[in-house]
C-alpha positions as CSV (number, residue, x, y, z in Angstrom):
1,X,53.8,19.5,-25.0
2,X,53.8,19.7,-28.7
3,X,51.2,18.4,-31.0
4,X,51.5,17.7,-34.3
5,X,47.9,18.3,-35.6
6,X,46.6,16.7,-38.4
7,X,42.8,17.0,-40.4
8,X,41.5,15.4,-43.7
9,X,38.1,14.5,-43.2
10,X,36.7,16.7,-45.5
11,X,37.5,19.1,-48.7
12,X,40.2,21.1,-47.1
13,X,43.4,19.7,-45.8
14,X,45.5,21.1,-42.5
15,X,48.4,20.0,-40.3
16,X,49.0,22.6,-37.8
17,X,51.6,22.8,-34.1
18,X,50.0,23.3,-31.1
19,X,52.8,23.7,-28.0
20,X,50.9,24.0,-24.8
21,X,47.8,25.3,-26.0
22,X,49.5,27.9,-28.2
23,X,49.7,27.9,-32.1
24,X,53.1,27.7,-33.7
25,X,52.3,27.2,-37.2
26,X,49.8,25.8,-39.2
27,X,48.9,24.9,-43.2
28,X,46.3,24.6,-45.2
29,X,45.2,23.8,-48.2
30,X,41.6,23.1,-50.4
31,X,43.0,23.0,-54.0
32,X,41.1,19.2,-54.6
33,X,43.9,17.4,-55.2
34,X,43.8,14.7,-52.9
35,X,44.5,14.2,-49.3
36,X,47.1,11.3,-49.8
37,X,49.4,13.2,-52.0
38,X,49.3,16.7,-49.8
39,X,48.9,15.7,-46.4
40,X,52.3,14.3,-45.5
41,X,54.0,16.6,-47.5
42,X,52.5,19.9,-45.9
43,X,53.6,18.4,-42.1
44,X,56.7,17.9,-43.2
45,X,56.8,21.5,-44.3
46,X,55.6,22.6,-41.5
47,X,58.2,21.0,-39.1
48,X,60.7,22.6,-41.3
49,X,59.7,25.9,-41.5
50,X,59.1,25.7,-37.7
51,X,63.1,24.2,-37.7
52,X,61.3,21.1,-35.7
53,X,62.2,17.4,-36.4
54,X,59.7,14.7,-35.7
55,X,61.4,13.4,-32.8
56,X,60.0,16.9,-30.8
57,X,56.5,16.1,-31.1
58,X,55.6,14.8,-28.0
59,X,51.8,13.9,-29.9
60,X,50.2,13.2,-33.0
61,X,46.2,13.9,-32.9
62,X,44.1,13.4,-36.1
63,X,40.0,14.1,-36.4
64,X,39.2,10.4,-36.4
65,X,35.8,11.5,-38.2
66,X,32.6,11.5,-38.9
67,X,33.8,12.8,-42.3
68,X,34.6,11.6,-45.9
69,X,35.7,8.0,-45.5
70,X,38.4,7.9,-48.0
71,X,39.8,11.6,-46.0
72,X,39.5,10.0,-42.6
73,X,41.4,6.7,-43.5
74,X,44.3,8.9,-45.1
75,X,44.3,11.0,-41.9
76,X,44.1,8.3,-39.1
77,X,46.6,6.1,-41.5
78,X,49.2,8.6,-41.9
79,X,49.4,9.8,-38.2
80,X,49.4,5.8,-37.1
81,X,52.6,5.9,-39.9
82,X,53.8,8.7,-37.9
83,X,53.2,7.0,-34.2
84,X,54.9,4.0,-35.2
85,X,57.8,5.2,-36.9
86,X,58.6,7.6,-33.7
87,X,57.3,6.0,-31.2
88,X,55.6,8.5,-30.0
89,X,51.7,8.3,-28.7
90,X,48.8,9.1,-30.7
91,X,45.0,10.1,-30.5
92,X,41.5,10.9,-32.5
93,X,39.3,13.5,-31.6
94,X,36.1,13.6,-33.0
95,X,35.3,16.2,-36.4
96,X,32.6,17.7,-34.8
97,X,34.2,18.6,-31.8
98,X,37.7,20.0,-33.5
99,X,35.2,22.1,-35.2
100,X,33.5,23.6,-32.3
101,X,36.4,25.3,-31.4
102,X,35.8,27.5,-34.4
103,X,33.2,29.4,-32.2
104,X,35.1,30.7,-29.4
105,X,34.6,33.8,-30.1
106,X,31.1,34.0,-31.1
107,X,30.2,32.0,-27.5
108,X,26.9,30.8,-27.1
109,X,25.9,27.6,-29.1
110,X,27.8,25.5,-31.4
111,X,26.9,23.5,-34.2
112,X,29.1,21.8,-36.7
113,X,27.6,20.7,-39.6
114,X,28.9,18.4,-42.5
115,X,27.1,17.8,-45.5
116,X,26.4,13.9,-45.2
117,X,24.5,13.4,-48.2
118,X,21.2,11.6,-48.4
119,X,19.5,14.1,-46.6
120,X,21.5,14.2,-43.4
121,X,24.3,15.9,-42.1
122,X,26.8,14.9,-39.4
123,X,26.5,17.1,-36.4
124,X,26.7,17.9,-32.9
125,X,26.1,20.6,-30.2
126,X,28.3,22.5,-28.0
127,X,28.0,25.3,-25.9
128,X,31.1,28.0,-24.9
129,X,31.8,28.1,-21.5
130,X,35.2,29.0,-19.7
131,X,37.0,29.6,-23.0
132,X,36.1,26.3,-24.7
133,X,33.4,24.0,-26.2
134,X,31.6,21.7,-23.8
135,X,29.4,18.9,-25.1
136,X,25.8,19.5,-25.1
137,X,25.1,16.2,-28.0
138,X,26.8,13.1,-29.1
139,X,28.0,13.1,-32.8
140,X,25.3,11.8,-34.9
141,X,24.1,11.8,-38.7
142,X,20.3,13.2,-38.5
143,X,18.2,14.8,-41.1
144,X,17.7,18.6,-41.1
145,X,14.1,17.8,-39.7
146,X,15.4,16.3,-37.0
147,X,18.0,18.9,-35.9
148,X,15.8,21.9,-36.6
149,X,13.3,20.2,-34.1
150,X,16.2,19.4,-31.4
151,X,17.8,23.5,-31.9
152,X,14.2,24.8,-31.0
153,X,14.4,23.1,-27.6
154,X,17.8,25.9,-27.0
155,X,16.7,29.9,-26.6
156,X,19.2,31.3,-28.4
157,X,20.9,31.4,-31.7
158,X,23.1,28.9,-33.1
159,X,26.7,29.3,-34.4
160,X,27.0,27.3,-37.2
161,X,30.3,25.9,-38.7
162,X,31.5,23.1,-41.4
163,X,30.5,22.5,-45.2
164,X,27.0,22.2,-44.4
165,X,26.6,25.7,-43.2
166,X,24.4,26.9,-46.3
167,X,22.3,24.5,-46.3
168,X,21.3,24.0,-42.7
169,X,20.8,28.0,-42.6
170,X,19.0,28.1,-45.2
171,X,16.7,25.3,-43.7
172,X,16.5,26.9,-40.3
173,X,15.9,30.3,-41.6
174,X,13.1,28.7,-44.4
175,X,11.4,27.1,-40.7
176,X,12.2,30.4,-38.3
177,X,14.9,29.4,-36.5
178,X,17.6,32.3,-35.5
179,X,21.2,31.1,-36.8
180,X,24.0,32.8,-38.2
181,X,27.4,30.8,-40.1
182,X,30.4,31.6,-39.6
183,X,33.0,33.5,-41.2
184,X,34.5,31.8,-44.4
185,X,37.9,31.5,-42.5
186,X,36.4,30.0,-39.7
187,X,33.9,27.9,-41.5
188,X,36.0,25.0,-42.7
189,X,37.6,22.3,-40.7
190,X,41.2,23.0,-38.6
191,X,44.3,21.2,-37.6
192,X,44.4,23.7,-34.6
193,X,41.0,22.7,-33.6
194,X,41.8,19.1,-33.7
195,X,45.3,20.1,-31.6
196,X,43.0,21.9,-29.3
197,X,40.3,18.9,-28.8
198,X,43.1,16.9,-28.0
199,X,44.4,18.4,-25.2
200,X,42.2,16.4,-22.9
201,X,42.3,13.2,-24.3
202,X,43.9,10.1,-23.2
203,X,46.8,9.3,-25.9
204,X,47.3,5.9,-26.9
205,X,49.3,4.0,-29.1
206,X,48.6,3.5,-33.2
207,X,47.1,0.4,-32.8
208,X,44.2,1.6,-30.9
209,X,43.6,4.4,-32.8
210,X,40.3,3.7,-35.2
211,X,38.3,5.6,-38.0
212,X,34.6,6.6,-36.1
213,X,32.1,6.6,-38.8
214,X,28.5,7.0,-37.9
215,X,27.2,5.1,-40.8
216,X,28.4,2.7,-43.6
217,X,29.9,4.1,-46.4
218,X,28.2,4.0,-50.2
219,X,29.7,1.5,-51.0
220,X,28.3,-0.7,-48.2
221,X,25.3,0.4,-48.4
222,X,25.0,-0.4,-51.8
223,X,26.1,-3.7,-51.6
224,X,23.2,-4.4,-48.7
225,X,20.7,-3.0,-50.8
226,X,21.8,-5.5,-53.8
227,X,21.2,-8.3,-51.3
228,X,18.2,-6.9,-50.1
229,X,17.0,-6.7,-53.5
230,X,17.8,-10.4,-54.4
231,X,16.5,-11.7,-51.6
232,X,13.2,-10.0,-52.3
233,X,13.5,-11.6,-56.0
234,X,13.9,-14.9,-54.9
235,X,11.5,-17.2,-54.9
236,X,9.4,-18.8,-51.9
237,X,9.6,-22.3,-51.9
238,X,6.5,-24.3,-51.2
């Protein structure tokens, strides 16, 4: 099976091919220009380099998020673009997960970390057993506090990976908790991880496939505070 890869949710940008578990090719790019005018382009290099046409992808996977919410609606829009237009099946795989495969080699404990703002960071935990990452926590968006006090209930060191490496390490190692980040080329999110996450997953069609969140966006958030507000300013009527 051949996947055509796709990931967007944060800084960096990367398509990658996956055939049967095996890496073809893969692209990447962080230059900040945004995802809707490099995305599309670098896949379609990609195939062409690899002399592949889009009707030889058998799948098109995407990291559905948590993320950036303007990167994961270019991502999950451009591969349902793709599903459509070849009729071929689809699927999302969560961030976090895609980016646990970054620690295959370091084994032991996984934890993916994106910088959420507002004092929080998206995150999950996974542990390396039989050559992948298995599942230990759900993807969540939780405070530093919070996930400091869930890693000391696990003896061992965590791996971490993702854009909020430097500051969760620098928490855990301010509070005494053993951690080490990974490697810059590992650190940043993956089309091959997002290929490799998606090997298990059920494909579906592009219109089931939906952005995942965690939390509103600013924007959102803002607005409910602005209502909040004015309905604390209004008046009580006797």
């Amino acid at each position: 099976m051949l996947i055509l890869a796709l990931e967007s949710s944060a800084k960096a940008a990367s398509a990658a091919l996956v055939r049967d578990g095996h890496l073809v090719a893969q692209a990447s790019q962080c230059s900040g220009l945004t995802h809707s005018r490099t995305l599309l382009p670098m896949a379609e290099d990609l195939l062409k380099n690899a002399e592949l046409k889009l009707a030889d992808v058998d799948l098109f996977a995407v990291a559905q998020g948590p993320g950036s919410f303007t990167g994961v609606r270019i991502g999950v829009s451009t591969v349902k673009g793709l599903s459509w237009a070849s009729g071929k099946p689809c699927t999302g795989v969560s961030t976090l997960e895609a980016m646990a495969w970054h620690g295959l080699a370091a084994g032991g404990l996984v934890c993916p970390v994106m910088d959420a703002r507002r004092g929080q960071v998206y995150n999950a935990l996974f542990e390396i057993r039989d050559g992948r990452p298995c599942r230990l926590r759900e993807d969540r968006a939780i405070s530093l506090e919070e996930l400091a006090e869930d890693a000391r209930r696990f003896a061992a060191p965590l791996f971490l990976v993702g854009d909020g490496t430097a500051l969760t390490q620098a928490y855990f190692s301010a509070h005494g908790l053993d951690c080490r980040a990974a490697p810059e080329n590992l650190l940043w999110q993956s089309a091959w991880g997002v290929a490799m996450a998606a090997l298990d997953k059920k494909a579906g069609s592009a219109d089931e496939l939906l952005p995942v969140y965690l939390r509103l966006s600013q924007a959102e958030r803002e607005r409910q505070e602005r209502l909040q507000r004015t309905q604390e300013q209004r008046p009580i009527s006797s």
